[in-house]
C-alpha positions in Angstrom: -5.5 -7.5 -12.7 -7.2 -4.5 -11.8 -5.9 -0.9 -12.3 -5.7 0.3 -8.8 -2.8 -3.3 -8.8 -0.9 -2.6 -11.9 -0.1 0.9 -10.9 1.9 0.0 -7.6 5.4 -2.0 -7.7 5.8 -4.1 -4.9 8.2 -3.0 -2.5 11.2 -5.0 -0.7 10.0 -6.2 2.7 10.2 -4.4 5.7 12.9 -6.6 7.4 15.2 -5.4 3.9 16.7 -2.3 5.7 19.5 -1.4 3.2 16.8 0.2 0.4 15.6 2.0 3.3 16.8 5.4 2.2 16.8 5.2 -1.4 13.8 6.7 -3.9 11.0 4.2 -4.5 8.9 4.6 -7.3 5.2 4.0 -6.5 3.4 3.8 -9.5 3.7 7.3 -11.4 5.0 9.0 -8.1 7.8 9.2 -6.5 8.3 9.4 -2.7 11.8 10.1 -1.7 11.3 10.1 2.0 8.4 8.7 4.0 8.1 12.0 6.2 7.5 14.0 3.4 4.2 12.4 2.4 2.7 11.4 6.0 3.1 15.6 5.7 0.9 15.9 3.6 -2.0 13.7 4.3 -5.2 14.1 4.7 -5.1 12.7 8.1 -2.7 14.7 9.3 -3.9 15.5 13.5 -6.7 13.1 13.4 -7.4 11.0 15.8 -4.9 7.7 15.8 -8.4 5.7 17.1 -10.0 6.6 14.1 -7.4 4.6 11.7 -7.8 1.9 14.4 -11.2 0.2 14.8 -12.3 -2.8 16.1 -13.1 -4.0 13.0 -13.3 -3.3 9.7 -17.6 -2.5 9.7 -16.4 0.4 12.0 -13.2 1.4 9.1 -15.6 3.9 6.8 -14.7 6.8 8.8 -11.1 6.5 8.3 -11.9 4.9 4.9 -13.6 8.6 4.2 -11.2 10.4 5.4 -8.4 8.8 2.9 -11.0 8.6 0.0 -8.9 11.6 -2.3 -6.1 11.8 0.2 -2.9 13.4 -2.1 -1.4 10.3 -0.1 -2.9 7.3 -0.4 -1.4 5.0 -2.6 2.0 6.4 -1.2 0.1 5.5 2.8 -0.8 2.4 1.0 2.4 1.2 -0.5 4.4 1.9 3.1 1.8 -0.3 4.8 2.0 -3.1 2.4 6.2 -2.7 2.8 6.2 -2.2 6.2 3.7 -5.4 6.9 1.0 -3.0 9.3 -1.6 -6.3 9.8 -3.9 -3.6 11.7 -5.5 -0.4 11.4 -6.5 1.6 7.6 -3.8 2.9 5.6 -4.4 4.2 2.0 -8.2 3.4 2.4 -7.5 -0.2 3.0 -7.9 -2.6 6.3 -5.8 -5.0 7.2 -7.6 -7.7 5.4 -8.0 -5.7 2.1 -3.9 -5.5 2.1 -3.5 -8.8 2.8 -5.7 -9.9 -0.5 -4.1 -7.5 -2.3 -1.0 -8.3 -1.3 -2.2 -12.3 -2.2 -3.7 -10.9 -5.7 -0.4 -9.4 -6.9 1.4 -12.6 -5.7 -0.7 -14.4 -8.0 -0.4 -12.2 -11.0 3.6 -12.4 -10.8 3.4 -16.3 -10.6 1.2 -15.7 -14.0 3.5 -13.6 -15.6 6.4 -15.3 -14.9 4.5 -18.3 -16.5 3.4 -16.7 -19.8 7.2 -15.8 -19.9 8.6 -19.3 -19.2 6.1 -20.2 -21.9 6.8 -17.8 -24.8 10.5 -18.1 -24.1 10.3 -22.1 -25.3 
């Protein structure tokens, strides 16, 4: 498992309204309200084209433009909750969430394995 996966807890999904309003923890940070950070992003009054492109060659500019965002893994853990299959969010397309989403499936199904294992 890569660093940039071990620092983010996977969020509830989207269509799990009641945890809606509580404080998640997203890897060291905390983010007790979703308008708070989209506040302070870098892309704050850019362009909404510019996080959409028609594919994901044309995604660097946005990709730039989150690259040391104070934001992005917060940007990044809302689209992976929220299930957004287009645009960049937290320096990521569509596809890149979707295999990271697949990668940290993977590394629960391991984990819960070594522990079914050392627990016999």
């Amino acid at each position: 498992m890569s660093t940039l996966d071990s620092n983010y807890k996977e969020l509830p999904r989207s269509d799990d309204r009641s945890k809606a309003g509580k404080i998640v923890e997203i890897g060291q940070a905390i983010c007790p309200d979703v308008n708070d950070w989209q506040k302070r992003a870098a892309c704050l009054g850019v362009a909404t084209e510019v996080f959409f492109p028609s594919d994901d060659e044309t995604a660097e500019d946005a990709k730039l433009i989150c690259f040391g965002c104070p934001v992005e893994r917060q940007c990044l853990e809302h689209a992976i909750h929220a299930r957004e299959e287009e645009g960049v969010w937290g320096g990521a397309t569509g596809a890149e969430r979707r295999s990271l989403i697949r990668r940290r499936r993977r590394a629960k199904t391991k984990q819960r394995k070594l522990r079914s294992v050392l627990s016999n």
